[in-house]
N, C-alpha and C positions, 0 to 999 in steps of 0.2 A: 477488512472483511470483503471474499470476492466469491463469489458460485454461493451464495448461501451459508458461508462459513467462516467462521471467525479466524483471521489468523495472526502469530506473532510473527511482528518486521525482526529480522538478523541482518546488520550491517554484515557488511564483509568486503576484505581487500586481498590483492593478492601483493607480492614481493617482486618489487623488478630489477631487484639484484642476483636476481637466483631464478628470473621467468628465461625461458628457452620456446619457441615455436616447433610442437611438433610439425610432423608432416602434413596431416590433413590440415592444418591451419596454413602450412604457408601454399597448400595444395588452393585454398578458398583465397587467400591473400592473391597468386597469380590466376586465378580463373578470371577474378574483376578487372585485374590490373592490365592484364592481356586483351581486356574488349572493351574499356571501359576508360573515360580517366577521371583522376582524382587530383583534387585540390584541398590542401590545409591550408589553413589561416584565418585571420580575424574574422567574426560574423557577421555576417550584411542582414537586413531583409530586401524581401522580393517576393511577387507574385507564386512564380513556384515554389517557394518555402514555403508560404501560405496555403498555396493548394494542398502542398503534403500534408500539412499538420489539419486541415477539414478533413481529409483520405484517411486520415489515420484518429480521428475523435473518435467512431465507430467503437474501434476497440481499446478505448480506455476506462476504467474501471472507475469506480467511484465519485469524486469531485474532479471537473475537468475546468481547464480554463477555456474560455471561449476560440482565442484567436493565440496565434504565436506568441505576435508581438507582448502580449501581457503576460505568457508565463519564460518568457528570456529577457525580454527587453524592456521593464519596466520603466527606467531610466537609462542614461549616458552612459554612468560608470559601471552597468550591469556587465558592459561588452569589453572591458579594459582587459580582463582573466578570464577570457572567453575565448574558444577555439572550436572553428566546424570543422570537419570533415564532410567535403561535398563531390558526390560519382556524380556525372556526367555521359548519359549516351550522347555522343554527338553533342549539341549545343541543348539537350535536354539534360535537367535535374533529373535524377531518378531517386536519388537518394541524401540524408544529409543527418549530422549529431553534430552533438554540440557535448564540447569537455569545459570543465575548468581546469584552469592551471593553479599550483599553491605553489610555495619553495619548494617542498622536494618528495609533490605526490600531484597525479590529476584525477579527477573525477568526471566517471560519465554524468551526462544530464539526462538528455531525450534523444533518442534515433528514431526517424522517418524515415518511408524510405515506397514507392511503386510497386507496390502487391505484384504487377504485373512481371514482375523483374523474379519474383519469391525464389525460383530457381539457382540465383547466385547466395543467396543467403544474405543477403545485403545488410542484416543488421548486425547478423556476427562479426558479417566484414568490417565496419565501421569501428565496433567494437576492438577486434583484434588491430585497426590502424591507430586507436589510440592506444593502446598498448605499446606501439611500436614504436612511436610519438614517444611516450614517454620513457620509455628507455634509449633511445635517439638523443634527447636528451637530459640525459641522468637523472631523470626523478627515482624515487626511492618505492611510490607506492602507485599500484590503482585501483581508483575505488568503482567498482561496477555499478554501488547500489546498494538494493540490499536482497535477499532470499526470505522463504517463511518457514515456518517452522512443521510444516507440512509439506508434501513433494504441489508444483505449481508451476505453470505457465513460465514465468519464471528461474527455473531450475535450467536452461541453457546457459547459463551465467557458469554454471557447474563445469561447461566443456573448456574454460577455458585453463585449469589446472588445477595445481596447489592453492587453496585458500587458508586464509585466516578471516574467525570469524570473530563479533564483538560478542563478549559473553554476558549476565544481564548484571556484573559488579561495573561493565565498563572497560575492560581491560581485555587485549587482541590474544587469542588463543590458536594454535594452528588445529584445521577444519571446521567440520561443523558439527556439531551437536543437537540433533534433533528426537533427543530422546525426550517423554513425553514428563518426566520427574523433571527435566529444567526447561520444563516451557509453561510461563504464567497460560499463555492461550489454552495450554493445553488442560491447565487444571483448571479455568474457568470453563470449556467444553465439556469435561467432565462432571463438575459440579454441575452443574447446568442439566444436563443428563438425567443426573439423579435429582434436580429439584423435579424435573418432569414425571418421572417417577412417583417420585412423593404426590404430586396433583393427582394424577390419575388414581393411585391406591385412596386420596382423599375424596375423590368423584368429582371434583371441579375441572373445567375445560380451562384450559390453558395453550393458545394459540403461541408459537415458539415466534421471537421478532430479532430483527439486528437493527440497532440503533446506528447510525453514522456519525450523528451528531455528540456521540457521548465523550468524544477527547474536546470541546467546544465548551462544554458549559466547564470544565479542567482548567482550560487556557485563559478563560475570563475570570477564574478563580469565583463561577458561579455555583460551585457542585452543590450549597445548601441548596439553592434553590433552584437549579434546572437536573432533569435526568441526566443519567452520569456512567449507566453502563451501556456496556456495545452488547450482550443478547439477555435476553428474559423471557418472559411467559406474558402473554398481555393477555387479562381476566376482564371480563365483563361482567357487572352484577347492579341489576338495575339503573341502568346507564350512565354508573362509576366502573371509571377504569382504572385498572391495577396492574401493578408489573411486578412478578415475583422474580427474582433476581440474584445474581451470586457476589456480593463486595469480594472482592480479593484483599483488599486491605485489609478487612475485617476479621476476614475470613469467617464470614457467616453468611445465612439467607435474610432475604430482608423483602416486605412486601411491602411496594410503595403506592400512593394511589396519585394517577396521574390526572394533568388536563393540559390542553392545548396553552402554548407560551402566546400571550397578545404582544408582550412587551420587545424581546428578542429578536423578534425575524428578523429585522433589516441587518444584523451583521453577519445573518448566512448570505450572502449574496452569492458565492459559487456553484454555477450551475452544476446539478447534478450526469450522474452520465443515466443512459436509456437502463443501465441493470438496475440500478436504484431506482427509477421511477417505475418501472415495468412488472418487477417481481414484490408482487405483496409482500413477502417474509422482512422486506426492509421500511422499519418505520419512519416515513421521510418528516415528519410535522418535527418542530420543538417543542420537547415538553418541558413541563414543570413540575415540581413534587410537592405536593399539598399534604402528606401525612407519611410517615415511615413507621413500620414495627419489624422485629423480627420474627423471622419463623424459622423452624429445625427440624427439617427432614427428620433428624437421624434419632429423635427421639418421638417423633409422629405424631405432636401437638405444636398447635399457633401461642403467641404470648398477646392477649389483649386482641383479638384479631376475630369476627364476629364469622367471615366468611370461611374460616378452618373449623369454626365450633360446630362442624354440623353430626 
């Protein structure tokens, strides 16, 4: 979830058996290479790696880790399958990523890189040298990441060519598919939509939220008892809160009535980033589920449910 909107992750790789550099890529390949130099190889830290990755928290979305060192360098053998790409003006960093290496595919990690420099395109570049990297030598795959299932900040990832994306069985399909029938995102958006519908034709206020924390209470295998989806309706009524909601599993509505988690906090520890904290629409507390029923738009009554009886 980023700008207020929910969306679904699509992994995607491209084939570096069959990748060729058009022009304007080896066109950004020698603009850097001709003013700039570059070094591969194992990853260090340092002051300037550090600086970039502060330069560049600004614009990270969601859960951020604090400092470099704790989202690459955990431990020793974090660095063993580890490979930077580091440009240099002069004796200055200006830029740096970071791939892993597997048998016979690599993966981007993270690129930083001197806003001031933006003009070279410096992350594509990065981008495009492990690419190069890896067909240099013979790996078979690379993985960018991932795309969402909506167009996105993100979607640069697109200039680099032919993709193959993951479909939601699991299994690598050529392109991408962002039609709105095989995107779960897309149908709980839509649901969601018309629960709000349903509230207003029922006269109830229903303030629209995005949860963060809703794959968290999944991963602890807490879903009975903490909140559990990423958007809903958060109700107030007499200073019980509610959250009308769409299970995708269920595939039904379901109204929960909420309250603050005392128990939980301490294994969120990941600081949030400024759009999480900044924009009300995202509910940053952990909750808890203290009662569930369902309810059904589509037939325009509550079951057992006192605040639709009106």
């Amino acid at each position: 979830m980023l700008n207020s909107e929910l969306f679904q992750v699509t992994h995607i790789r491209f084939a570096l058996s069959v990748f060729s550099f058009r022009k304007s890529q080896r066109r950004v390949l020698r603009n850097v290479e001709s003013r700039f130099r570059v070094v591969i190889g194992k990853p260090c830290m340092s002051a300037s790696r550090s600086n970039l990755y502060q330069h560049h928290i600004k614009r990270f979305r969601g859960f951020v880790h604090p400092n470099l060192e704790e989202i690459m360098f955990r431990a020793e053998g974090d660095r063993i399958h580890l490979r930077e790409v580091a440009v240099y003006d002069g004796r200055k960093l200006i830029a740096v990523s970071y791939f892993e290496v597997g048998k016979e595919s690599v993966a981007s990690l993270l690129a930083l890189y001197n806003s001031e420099y933006c003009k070279y395109s410096l992350g594509y570049y990065t981008m495009l040298k492990e690419v190069e990297w890896g067909m240099a030598n013979r790996m078979n795959y690379y993985y960018p990441g991932y795309l969402f299932d909506l167009p996105s900040e993100f979607d640069y990832k697109l200039r680099l060519g032919t993709l193959q994306s993951m479909n939601r069985k699991g299994a690598w399909v050529d392109g991408l598919d962002r039609s709105p029938e095989h995107s779960l995102a897309g149908r709980i958006r839509e649901r969601t939509e018309r629960l709000g519908e349903y509230l207003v034709e029922k006269g109830v206020t229903g303030v629209k939220r995005l949860y963060p924390y809703f794959t968290a209470a999944r991963m602890m295998n807490l879903d009975k008892e903490l909140f559990s989806f990423p958007v809903y309706y958060e109700i107030s009524d007499g200073g019980i809160m509610y959250a009308a909601c769409y299970d995708p599993i269920l595939d039904a509505f379901l109204l929960q009535q909420l309250e603050e988690d005392p128990d939980y906090q301490h294994m969120l520890g990941m600081p949030m980033s400024d759009e999480y904290r900044s924009n009300p629409i995202y509910q940053t507390r952990l909750m808890r589920v203290t009662s569930s029923v369902p309810i059904f738009p589509d037939r325009m009554y509550a079951y057992e449910n006192p605040l639709f009886s009106l």
